[in-house]
ZARO-808540 format. One line per 3 residues: number of its first residue (from 1); their letters; for each residue x, y, z of C-alpha. Coordinates in pm, whole numbers, plus 50000, padded with zeros to 5 digits. Layout:
N
NUM) A) X:Y:Z  ...;
This chain:
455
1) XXX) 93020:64105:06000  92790:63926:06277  92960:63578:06338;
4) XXX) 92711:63290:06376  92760:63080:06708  92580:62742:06723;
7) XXX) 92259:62700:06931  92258:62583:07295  92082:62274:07113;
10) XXX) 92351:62250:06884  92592:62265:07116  92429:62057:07302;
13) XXX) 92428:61766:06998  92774:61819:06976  92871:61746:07338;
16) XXX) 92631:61437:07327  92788:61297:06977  93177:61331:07202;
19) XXX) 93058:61100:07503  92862:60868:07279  93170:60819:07056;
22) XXX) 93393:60769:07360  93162:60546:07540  93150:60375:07210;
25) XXX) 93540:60371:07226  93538:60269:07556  93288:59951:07503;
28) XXX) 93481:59822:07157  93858:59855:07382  93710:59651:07658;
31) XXX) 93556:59420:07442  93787:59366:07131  93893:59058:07039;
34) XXX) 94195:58925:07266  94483:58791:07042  94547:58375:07072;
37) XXX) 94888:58323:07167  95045:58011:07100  95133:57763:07311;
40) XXX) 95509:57783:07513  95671:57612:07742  95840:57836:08039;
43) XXX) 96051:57683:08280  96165:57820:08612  96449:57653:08796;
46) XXX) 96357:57485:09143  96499:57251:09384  96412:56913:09539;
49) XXX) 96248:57070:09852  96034:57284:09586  95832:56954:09470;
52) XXX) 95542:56878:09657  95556:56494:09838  95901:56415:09700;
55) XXX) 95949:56259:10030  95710:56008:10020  95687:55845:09679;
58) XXX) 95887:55551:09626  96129:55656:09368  96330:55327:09333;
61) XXX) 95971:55191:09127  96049:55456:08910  96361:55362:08777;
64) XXX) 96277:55007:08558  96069:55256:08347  96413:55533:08348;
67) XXX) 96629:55188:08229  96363:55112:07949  96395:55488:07804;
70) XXX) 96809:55430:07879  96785:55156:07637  96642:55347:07350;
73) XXX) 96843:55673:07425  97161:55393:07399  97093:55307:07063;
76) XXX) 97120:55694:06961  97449:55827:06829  97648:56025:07109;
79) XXX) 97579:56370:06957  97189:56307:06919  97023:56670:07041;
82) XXX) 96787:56553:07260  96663:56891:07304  96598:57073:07682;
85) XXX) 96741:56687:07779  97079:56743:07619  97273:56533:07408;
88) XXX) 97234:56138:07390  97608:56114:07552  97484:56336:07862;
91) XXX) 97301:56028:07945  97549:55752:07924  97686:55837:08300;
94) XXX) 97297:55871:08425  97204:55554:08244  97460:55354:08402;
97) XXX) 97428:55485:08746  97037:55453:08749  97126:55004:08638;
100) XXX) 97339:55022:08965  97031:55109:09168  96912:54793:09334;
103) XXX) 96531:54697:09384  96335:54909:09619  96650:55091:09751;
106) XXX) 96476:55445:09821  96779:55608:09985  96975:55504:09675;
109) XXX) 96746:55627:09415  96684:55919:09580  97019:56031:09578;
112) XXX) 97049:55907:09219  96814:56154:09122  96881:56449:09346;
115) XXX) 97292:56373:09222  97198:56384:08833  96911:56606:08785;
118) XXX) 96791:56958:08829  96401:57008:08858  96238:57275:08636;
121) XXX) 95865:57401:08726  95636:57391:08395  95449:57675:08290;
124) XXX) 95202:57723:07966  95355:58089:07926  95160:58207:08249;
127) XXX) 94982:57929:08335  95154:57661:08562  94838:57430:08570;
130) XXX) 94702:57198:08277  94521:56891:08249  94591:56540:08331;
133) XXX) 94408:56252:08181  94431:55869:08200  94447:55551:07944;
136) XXX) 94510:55200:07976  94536:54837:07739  94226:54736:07616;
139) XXX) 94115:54358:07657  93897:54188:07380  93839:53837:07229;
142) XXX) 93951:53777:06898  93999:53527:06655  94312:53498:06364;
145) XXX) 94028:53455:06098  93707:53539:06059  93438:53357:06208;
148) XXX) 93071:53384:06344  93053:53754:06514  93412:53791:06497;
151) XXX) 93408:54018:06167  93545:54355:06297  93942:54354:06146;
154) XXX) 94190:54502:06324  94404:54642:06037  94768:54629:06046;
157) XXX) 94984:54960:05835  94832:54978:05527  95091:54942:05284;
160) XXX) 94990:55247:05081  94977:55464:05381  95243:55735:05357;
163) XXX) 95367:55900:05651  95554:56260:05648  95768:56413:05900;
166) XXX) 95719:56821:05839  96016:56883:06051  96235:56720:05779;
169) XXX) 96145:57002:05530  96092:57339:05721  96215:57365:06087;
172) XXX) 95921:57576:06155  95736:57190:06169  95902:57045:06366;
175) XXX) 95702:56791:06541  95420:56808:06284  95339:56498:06074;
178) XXX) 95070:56463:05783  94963:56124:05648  94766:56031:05293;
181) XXX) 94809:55828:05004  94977:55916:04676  94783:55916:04331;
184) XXX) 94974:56094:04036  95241:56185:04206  95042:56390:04459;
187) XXX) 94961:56298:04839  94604:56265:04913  94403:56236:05208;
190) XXX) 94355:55865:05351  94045:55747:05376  93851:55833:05692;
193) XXX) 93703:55566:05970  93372:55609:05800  93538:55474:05487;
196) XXX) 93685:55220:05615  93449:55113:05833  93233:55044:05520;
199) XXX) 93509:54845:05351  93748:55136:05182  94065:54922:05274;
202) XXX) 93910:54537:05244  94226:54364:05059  94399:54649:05080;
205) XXX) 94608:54619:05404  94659:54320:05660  94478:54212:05906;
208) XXX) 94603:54113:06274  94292:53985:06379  93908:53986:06405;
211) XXX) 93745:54086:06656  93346:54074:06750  93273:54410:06913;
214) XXX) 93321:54714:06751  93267:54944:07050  93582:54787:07243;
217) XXX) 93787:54835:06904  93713:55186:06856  93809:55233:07245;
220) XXX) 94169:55041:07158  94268:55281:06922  94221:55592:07142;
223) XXX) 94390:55397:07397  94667:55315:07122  94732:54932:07260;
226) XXX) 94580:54608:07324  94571:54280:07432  94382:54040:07186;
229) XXX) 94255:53696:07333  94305:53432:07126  94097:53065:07169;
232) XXX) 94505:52932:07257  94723:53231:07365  94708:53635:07395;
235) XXX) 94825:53868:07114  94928:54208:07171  94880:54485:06939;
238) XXX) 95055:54851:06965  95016:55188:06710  95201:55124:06430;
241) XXX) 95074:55444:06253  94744:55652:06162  94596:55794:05853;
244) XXX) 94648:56158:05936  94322:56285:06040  94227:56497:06319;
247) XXX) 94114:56273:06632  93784:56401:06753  93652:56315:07104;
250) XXX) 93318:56211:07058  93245:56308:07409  93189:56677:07294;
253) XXX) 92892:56539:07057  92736:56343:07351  92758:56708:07549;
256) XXX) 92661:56957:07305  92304:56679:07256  92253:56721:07672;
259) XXX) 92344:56368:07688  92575:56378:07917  92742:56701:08095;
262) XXX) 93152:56793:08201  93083:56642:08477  92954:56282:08387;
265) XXX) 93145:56259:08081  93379:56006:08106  93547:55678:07911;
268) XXX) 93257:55479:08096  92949:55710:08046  93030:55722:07673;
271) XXX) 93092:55348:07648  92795:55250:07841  92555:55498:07599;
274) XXX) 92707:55360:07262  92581:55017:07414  92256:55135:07458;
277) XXX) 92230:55345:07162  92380:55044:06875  92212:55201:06625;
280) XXX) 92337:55562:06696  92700:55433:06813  92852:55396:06472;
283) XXX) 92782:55704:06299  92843:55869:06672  93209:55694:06660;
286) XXX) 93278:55804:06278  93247:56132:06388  93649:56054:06486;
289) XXX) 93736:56046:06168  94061:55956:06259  94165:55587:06226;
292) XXX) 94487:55390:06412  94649:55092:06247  94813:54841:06461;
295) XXX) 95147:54590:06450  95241:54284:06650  95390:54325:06942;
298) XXX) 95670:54056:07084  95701:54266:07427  95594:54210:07778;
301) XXX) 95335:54563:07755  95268:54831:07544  95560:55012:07356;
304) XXX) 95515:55366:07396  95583:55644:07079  95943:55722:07226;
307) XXX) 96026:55263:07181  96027:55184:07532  95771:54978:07716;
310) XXX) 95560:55128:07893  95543:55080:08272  95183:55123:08476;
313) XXX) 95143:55431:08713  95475:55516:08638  95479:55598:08216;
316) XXX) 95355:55968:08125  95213:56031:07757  95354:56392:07690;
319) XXX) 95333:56664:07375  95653:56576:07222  95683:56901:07044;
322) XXX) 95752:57060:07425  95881:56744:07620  96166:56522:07509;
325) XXX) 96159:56189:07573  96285:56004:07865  96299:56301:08100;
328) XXX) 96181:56211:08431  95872:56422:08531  95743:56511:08872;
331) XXX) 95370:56494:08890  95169:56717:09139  94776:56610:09087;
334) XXX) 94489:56419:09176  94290:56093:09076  93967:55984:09101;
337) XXX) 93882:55752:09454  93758:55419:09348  93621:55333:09685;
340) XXX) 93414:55744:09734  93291:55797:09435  93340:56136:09330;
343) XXX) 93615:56235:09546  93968:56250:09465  94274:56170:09620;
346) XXX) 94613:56335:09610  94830:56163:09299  95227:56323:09334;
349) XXX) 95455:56084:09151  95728:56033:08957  95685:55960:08628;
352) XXX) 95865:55905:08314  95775:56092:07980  95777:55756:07737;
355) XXX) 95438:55870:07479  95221:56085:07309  94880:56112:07147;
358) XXX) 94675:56324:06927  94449:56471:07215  94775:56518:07411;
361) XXX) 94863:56883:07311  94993:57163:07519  95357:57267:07744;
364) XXX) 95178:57099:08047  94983:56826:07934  95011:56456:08031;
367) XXX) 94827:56148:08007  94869:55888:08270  94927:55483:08188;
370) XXX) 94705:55302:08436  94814:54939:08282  94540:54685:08242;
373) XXX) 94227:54511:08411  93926:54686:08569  94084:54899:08793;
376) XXX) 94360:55041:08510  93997:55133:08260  93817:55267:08574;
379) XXX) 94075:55563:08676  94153:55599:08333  93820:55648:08213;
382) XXX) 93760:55867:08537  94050:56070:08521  94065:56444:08408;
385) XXX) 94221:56665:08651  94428:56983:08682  94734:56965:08794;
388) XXX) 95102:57055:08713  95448:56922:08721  95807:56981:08684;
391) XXX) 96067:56830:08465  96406:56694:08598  96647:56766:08296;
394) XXX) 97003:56666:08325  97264:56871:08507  97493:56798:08219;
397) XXX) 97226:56896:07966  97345:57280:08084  97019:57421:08040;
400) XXX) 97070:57777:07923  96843:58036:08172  96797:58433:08128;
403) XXX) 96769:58456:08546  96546:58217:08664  96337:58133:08310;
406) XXX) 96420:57938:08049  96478:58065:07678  96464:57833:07409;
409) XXX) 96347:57906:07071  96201:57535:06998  95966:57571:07308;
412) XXX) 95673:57756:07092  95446:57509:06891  95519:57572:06554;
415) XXX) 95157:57482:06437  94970:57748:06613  94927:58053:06360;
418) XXX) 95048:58339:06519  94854:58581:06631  94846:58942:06556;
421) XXX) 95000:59224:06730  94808:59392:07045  94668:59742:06988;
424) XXX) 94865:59996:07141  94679:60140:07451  94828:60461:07446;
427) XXX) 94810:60548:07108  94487:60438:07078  94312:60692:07268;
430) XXX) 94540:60934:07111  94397:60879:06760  94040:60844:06914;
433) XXX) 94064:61198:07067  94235:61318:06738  93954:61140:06529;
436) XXX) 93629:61327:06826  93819:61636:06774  93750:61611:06365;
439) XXX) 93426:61507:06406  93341:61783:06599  93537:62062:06418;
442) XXX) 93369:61921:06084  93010:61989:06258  93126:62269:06358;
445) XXX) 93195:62445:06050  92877:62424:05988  92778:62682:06223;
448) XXX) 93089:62950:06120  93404:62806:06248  93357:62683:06583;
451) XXX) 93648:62514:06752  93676:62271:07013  93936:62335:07261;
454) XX) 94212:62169:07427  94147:61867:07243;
């Protein structure tokens, strides 16, 4: 019997149809999809001599914003887990060395620090840089009624406004929080700004005060605080809660229209457009359809999220969900120069982790509080840099390290899905050279039982 043996052009088809499908291989492995991986912190022991400039900032300034976290940690019961920062009673010893630190005694704080702490470099998994940002308290006129052009309310909690810690019902949340409004016994979605802003709570929560431009109160809730001037004395304001929907930066609008680009973008660029755009600025601004309600304020500043005051230059907003409270942080960044425009300077500080906020997301992440006046609103609204830092946790906190890295299951956000598993490489191309070696056997057979070999 005469076998049949495919034609040169057959054979020819057949050799073309393997190196299409594995350059077609090829192209979809190099290509595919990466997988997102969540956020988590990783932190690598260091020393003192490891942080760059901790000889030259003046550390005693930092330690009135340590005593006003040492005064909320105090009020904690002894076995409070404070997380990577240890146990509320850990800090009883560092709280009342730090009060014996006198005023602008650098030799003394330094030694307080290097004596109770242990500095830990900050890395987003492998990424030890993130970005740093700015805010400051607002300034506006106001009035305790309305009058004239002061109609603009600056709303107090609403009392049907219902807050919920995640945390409390699945550990996996911990650090989340929803907010809404409950109608038959279910919780519903708060009303947005654009709701409100067109009357959806009038009667239905308290006003502080009233306030004539709406552009300067949109700006005081992203900054969280303000300072209200009254015809006969000041009234400060500070976040008292928000209705639980996602803040938006309306920056990215004024981007993606060619408005403005990354690089002019800034709290001042956006401010001075919405003032030349009135028309355009509201429904531009209830794009953030997130909304902040405010409550009197009987302190010298700004309370931060963790209770303490906040302190200018020296007060860092921080993801909570990675960064406990009152841990001293050393900053290694830049800031923008006031007197060369677009140049920076070198900003390496010590600063104290006393807030958060709802852009303020990620293992190295920080926002810096300026204070107030024009220079506080200029670097703030300047201010996005990379830059990185390390946190000083307590030596008695006994930070648990597999060699140099630290393992700690509560150090991945819990609100990033996770992603699915990597392809395996390896066998991969085995099942690619398995699946080309069917594909050719199958055309094959059509021309008597032609094999490929070695495949």
């Amino acid at each position: 019997m005469t076998r049949r043996f495919p034609s040169r052009a057959h054979r020819s088809g057949l050799a073309a149809l393997l190196v299409a499908l594995i350059v077609l291989a090829a192209v979809w492995w190099l290509t595919r999809p990466k997988p997102v991986l969540p956020p988590k912190l990783v932190l690598r022991q260091s020393s003192f001599a490891d942080l760059p400039g901790w000889g030259a900032d003046k550390l005693a300034a930092a330690i009135p914003a340590l005593l006003r976290s040492c005064k909320i940690i105090g009020r904690l019961p002894p076995t409070t887990d404070l997380g990577l920062a240890g146990k509320a009673a850990d800090w009883q010893p560092i709280c009342a060395a730090a009060a014996t630190v006198e005023t602008g005694d650098e030799t003394a704080a330094r030694a307080f620090f290097e004596r109770f702490f242990t500095p830990y470099a900050a890395r987003d998994r492998d990424r030890a840089e993130g970005l740093f940002t700015g805010y400051y308290q607002v300034s506006l006129a106001g009035r305790l009624t309305p009058e004239g052009r002061f109609t603009i309310p600056i709303y107090g909690r609403p009392p049907t406004l219902v807050t919920v810690d995640l945390g409390r019902f699945r550990s996996s949340l911990k650090g989340d929080h929803i907010a809404g409004q409950v109608s038959d016994g279910r919780l519903l979605p708060f009303p947005d700004r654009a709701a409100i802003d067109h009357g959806a709570l009038k009667g239905k929560a308290p006003v502080l005060a009233w306030v004539a431009d709406p552009i300067a109160a949109f700006f005081m809730q992203i900054q969280g605080s303000g300072e209200i001037e009254l015809p006969h004395g000041t009234l400060q304001v500070g976040y008292a809660a928000d209705n639980g929907r996602d803040y938006y930066a309306i920056g990215h609008d004024l981007i993606k229209k060619g408005i403005l680009t990354r690089e002019t973008v800034s709290l001042q660029s956006i401010r001075a457009w919405l003032e030349q755009h009135p028309r355009q600025a509201a429904p531009l601004m209830e794009m953030d359809r997130s909304y902040v309600f405010f409550r009197k304020l009987d302190t010298a500043g700004p309370v931060g999220a963790s209770g303490a005051v906040l302190t200018a230059r020296r007060s860092l907003a921080i993801d909570h969900r990675f960064v406990p409270y009152g841990v001293p942080i050393w900053l290694a960044t830049t800031r923008p120069s006031l007197r060369r425009p677009g140049e920076t300077v070198p900003l390496r500080r010590l600063m104290i982790a006393q807030d958060t906020g709802g852009a303020i997301r990620g293992p190295v992440r920080g926002d810096i509080y300026w204070g107030k006046g024009p220079r506080a609103a200029a670097l703030a609204g300047e201010m996005k840099q990379r830059g990185r830092y390390w946190l000083l946790l307590p030596k008695a906190a006994r930070v648990k390290a597999v060699g140099a890295t630290v393992a700690a299951r509560s150090l991945t956000a819990p609100s990033v899905p996770r992603p699915k598993p990597a392809l395996d490489a390896p066998n991969f191309a085995v099942n690619l050279a398995r699946g080309i070696a069917r594909e050719i056997e199958r055309e094959g057979h059509r021309f008597g039982n032609v094999r490929p070999a070695g495949v």
